[in-house]
N, C-alpha and C positions, 0 to 999 in steps of 0.2 A: 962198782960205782952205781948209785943212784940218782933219780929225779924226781924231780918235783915241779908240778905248774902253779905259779901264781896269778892269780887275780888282781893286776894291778891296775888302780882309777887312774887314769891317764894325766891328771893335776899332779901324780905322789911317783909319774915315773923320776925322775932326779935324784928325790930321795932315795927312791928305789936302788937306783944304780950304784948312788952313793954307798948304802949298805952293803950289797954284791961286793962292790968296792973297799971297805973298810974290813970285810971278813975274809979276801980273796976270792971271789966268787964269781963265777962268769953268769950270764943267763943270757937267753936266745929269745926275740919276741916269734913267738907262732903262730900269731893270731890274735882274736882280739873275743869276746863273749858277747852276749846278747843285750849286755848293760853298758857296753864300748867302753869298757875296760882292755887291757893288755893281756896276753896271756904269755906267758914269762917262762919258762922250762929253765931249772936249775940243775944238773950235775954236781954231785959233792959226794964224798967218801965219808960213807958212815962214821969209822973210828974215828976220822978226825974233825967234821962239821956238823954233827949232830947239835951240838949246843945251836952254833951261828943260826942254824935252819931255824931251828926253834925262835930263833929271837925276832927272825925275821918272819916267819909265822906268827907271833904273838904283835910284832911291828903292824904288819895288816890288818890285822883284827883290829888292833886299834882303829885303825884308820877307820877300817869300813862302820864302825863304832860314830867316830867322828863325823862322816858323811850322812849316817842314819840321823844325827841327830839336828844335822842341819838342815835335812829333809823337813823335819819336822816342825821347823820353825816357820 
């Protein structure tokens, strides 16, 4: 088994969970980062959640995509 912490903006935890939720997925909060964000530890089995993780990797990116550009305005 492996893990993974995510960086999650405290507005996108729901979605968050949703996601965990829609792929099978538990995650544990462990904290939080210097940006009071969430910090999220995922558990999942390579052979068979590698895609899920990725999407939900590429999910966050987004986001933090999306919060950079709000910053900006």
């Amino acid at each position: 088994m492996k893990q993974r912490t995510f960086n999650v903006p405290v507005d996108s935890t729901v979605e968050f969970a949703e996601l965990l939720d829609e792929y099978g997925l538990e995650g544990i909060i462990i904290g939080k980062n210097d940006d009071d964000e969430l910090l999220v530890k995922v558990e999942y089995e390579p052979e068979e959640d590698s895609q899920a993780i990725l999407e939900i990797i590429e999910h966050i990116e987004n986001l933090d995509g999306e919060y950079s550009e709000e910053d900006d305005e």
